[in-house]
C-alpha positions in Angstrom: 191.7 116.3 125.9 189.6 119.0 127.5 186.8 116.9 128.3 189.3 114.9 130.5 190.4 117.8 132.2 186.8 118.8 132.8 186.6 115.8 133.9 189.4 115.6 136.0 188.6 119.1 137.5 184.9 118.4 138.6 186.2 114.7 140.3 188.6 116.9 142.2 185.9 119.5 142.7 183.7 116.9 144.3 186.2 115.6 146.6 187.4 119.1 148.0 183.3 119.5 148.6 182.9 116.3 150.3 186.1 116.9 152.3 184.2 120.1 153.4 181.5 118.4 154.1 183.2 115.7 157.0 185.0 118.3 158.1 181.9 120.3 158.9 180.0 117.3 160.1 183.3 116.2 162.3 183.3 119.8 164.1 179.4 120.0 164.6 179.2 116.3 165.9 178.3 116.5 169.4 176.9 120.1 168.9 174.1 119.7 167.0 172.5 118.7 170.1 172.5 121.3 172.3 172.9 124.2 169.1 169.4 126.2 168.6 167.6 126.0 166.1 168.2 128.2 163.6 172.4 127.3 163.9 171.4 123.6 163.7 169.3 124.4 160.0 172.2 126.4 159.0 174.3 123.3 159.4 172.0 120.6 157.7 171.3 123.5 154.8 175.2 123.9 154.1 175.7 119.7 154.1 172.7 119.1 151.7 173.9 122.1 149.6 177.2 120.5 149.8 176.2 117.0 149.0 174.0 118.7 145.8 176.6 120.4 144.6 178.8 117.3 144.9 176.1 115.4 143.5 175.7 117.4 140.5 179.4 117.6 139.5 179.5 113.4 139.6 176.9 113.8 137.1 178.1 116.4 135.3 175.2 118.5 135.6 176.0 122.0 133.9 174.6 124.7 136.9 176.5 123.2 139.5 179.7 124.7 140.4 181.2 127.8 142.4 177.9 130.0 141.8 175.7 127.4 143.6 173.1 128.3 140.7 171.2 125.6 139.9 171.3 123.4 142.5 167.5 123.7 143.5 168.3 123.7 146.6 168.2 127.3 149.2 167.7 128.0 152.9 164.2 128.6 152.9 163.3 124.8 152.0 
């Protein structure tokens, strides 16, 4: 029973992120182009974060989550 709600929780988890995600990518579309730099890194670093995160809850990956620890992922990369 609890592993189902874990389960449960991380699939709806993973949507909410990848909801995040299009939303983000919907709003910067079009600006990416013409953004500097550093506001257009900021951008691809949150998505990939994003994605990772959503990634790792699929797979159940213990790390992931609301901390963002684990992820191997950070802005300097």
């Amino acid at each position: 029973m609890r592993q189902a709600m874990d389960t449960a929780l991380r699939e709806r988890f993973q949507r909410e992120l990848r909801a995040i995600a299009a939303t983000i990518r919907a709003d910067a579309d079009g600006r990416l182009d013409r953004a500097e730099p550093g506001w257009r890194s900021g951008v691809e670093w949150a998505l990939l974060w994003i994605e990772n995160t959503a990634s790792q809850l699929a797979e159940g990956e213990p790390g992931a989550g609301a901390g963002g620890r684990g992820q191997g992922v950070s802005p300097e990369q």
